[in-house]
Backbone as JSON Lines, residues from 0, in Angstrom:
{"i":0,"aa":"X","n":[253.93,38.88,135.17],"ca":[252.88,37.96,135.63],"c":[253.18,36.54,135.16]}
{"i":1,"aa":"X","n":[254.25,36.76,134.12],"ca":[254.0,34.86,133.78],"c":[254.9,34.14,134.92]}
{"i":2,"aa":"X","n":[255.66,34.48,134.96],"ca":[256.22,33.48,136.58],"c":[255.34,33.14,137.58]}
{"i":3,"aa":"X","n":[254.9,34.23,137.85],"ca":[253.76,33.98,138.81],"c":[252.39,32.79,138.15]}
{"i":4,"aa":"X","n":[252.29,32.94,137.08],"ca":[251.01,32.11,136.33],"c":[252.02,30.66,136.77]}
{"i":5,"aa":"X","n":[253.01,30.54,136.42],"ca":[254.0,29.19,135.96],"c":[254.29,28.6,137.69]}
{"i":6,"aa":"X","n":[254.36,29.56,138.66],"ca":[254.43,29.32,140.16],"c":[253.05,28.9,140.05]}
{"i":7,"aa":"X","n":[251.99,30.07,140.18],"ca":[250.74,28.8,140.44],"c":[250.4,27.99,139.61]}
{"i":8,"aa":"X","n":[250.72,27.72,138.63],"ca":[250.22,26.51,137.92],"c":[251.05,25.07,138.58]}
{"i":9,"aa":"X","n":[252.23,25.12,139.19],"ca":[253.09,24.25,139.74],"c":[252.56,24.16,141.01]}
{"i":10,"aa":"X","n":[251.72,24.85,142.09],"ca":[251.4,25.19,142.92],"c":[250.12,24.37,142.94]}
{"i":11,"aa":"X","n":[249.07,24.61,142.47],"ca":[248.15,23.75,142.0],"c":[248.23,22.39,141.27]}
{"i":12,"aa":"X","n":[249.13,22.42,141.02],"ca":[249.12,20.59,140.78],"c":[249.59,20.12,141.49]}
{"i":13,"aa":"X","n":[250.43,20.76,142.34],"ca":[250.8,19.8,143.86],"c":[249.51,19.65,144.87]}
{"i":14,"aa":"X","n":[248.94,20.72,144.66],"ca":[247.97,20.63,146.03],"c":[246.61,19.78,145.12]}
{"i":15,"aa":"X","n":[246.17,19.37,144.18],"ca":[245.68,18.47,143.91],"c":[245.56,17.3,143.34]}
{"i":16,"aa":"X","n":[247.3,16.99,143.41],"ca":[247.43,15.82,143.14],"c":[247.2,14.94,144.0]}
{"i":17,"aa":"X","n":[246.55,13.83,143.84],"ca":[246.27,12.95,145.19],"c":[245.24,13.06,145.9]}
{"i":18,"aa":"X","n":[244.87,14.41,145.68],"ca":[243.6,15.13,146.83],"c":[241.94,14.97,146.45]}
{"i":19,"aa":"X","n":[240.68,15.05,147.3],"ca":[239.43,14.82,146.64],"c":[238.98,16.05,146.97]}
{"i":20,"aa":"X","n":[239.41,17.18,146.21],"ca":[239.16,18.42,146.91],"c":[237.3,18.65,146.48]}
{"i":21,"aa":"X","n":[236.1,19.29,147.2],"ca":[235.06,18.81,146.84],"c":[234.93,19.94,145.5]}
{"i":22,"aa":"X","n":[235.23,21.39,145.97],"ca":[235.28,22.19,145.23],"c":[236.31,22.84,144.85]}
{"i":23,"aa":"X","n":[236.75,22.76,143.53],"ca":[238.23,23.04,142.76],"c":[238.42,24.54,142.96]}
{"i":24,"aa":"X","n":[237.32,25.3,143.33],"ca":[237.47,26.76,143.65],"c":[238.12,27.07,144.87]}
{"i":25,"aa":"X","n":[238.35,26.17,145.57],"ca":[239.13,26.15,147.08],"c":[240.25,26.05,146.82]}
{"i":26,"aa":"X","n":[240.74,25.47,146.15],"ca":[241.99,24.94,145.87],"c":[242.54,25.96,145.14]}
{"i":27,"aa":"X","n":[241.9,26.71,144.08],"ca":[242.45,27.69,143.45],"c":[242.78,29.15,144.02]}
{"i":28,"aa":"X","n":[241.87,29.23,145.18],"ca":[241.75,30.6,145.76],"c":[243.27,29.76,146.88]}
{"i":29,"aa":"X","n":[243.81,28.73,147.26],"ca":[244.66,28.59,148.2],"c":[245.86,28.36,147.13]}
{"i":30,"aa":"X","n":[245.88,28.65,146.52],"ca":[246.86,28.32,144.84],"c":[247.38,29.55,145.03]}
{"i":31,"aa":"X","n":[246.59,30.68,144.34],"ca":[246.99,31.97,144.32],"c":[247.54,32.41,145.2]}
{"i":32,"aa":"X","n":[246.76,32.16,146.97],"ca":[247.4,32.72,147.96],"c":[248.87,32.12,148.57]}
{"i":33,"aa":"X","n":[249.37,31.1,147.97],"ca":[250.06,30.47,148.44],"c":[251.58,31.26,147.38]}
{"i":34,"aa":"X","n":[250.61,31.19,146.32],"ca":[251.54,31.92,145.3],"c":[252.08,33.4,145.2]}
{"i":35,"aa":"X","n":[251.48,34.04,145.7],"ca":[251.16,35.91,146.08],"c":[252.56,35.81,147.45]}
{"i":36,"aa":"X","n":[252.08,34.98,148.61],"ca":[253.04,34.77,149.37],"c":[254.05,34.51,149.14]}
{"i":37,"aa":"X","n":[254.46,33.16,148.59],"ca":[255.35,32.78,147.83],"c":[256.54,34.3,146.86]}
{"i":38,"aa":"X","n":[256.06,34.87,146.2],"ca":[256.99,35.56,145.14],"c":[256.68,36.94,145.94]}
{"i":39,"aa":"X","n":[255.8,37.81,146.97],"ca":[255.95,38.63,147.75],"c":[256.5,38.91,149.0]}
{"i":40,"aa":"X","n":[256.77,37.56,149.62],"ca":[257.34,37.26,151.0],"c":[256.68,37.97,152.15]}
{"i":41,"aa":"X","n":[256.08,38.47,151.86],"ca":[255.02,38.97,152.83],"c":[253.83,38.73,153.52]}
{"i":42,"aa":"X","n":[253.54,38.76,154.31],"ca":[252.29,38.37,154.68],"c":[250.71,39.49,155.1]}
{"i":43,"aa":"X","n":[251.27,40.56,154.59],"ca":[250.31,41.52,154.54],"c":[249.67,41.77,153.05]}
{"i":44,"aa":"X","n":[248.06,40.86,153.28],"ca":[247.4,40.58,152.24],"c":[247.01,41.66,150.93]}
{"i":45,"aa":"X","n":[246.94,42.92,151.54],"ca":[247.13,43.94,150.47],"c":[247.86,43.8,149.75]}
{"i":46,"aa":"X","n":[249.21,43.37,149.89],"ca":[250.65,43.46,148.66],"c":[250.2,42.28,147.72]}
{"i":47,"aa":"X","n":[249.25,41.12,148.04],"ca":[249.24,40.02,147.4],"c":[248.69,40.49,145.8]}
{"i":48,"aa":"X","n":[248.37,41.81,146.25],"ca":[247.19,42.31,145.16],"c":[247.93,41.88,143.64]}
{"i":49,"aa":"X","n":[249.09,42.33,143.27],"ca":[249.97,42.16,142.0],"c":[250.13,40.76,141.21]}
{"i":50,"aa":"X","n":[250.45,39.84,142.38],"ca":[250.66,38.33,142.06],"c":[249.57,37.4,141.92]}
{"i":51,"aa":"X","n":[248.14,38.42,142.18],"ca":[247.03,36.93,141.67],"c":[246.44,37.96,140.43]}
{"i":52,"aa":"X","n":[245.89,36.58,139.62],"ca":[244.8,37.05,138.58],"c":[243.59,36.8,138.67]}
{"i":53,"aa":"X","n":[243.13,38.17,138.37],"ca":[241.57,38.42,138.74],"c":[240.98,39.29,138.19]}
{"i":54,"aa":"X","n":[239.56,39.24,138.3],"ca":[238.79,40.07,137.87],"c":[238.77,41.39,138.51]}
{"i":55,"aa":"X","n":[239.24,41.06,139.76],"ca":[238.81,42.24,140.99],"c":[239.72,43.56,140.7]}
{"i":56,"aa":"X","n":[239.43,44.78,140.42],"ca":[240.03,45.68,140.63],"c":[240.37,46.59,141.72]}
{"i":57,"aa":"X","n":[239.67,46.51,143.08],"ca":[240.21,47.07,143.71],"c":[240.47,45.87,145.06]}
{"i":58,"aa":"X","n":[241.67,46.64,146.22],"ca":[242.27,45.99,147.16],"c":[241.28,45.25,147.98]}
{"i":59,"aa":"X","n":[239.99,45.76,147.86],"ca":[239.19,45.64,149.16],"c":[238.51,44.43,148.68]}
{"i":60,"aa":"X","n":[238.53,43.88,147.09],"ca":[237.57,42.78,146.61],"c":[238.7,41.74,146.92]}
{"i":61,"aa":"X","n":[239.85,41.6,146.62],"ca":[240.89,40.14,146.87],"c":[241.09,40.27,148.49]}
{"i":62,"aa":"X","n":[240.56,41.13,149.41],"ca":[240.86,41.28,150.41],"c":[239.27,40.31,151.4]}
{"i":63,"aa":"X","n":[238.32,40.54,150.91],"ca":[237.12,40.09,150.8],"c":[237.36,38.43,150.76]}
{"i":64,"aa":"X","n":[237.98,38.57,149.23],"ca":[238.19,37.06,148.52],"c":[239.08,35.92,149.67]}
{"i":65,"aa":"X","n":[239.97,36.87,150.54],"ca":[240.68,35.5,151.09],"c":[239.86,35.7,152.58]}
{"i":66,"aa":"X","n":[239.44,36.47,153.0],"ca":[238.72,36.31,154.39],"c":[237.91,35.14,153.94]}
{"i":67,"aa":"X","n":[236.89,35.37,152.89],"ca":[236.02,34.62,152.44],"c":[236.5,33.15,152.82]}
{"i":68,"aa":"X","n":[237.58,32.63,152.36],"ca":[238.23,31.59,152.27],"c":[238.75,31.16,153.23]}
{"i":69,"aa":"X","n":[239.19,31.9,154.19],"ca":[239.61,31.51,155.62],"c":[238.47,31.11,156.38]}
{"i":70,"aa":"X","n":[237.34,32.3,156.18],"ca":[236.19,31.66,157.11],"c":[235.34,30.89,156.92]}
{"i":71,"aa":"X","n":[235.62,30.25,155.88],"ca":[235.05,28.91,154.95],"c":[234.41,28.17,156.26]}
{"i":72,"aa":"X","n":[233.43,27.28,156.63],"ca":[233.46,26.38,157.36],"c":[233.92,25.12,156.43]}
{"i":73,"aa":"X","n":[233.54,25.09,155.41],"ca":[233.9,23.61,154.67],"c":[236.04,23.73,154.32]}
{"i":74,"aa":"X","n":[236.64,24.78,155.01],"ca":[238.18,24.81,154.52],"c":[238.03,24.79,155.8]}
{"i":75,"aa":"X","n":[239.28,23.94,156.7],"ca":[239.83,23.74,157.31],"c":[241.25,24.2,156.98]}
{"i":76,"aa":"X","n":[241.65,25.58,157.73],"ca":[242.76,26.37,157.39],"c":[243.74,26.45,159.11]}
């Protein structure tokens, strides 16, 4: 997991450097996912499960977590 912590931590300071993001929780949930992608190469959101950190223990709550985030009206994705 620490590569992955050290990918999104590099990951997140790019995407808010410069930026007025309103809520920093947006940015973090597109951190992780960018990061999960990133070191899984995949794009089938189940596998992302390994590469983010979370509270969530099962597939169906980080699965929840990025719909959530896609269907944001305030994220423009």
């Amino acid at each position: 997991m620490r590569t992955q912590t050290r990918l999104y931590d590099q990951v997140y300071r790019y995407l808010t450097h410069g930026s007025e993001f309103v809520d920093k929780r947006h940015c973090q949930v597109l951190s992780w996912m960018v990061t999960a992608l990133l070191s899984c190469l995949n794009l089938n959101q189940s596998r992302w499960e390994p590469y983010v950190e979370s509270r969530a223990e099962q597939a169906q709550s980080y699965q929840r977590r990025w719909h959530r985030f896609l269907c944001n009206g305030r994220v423009q994705v």
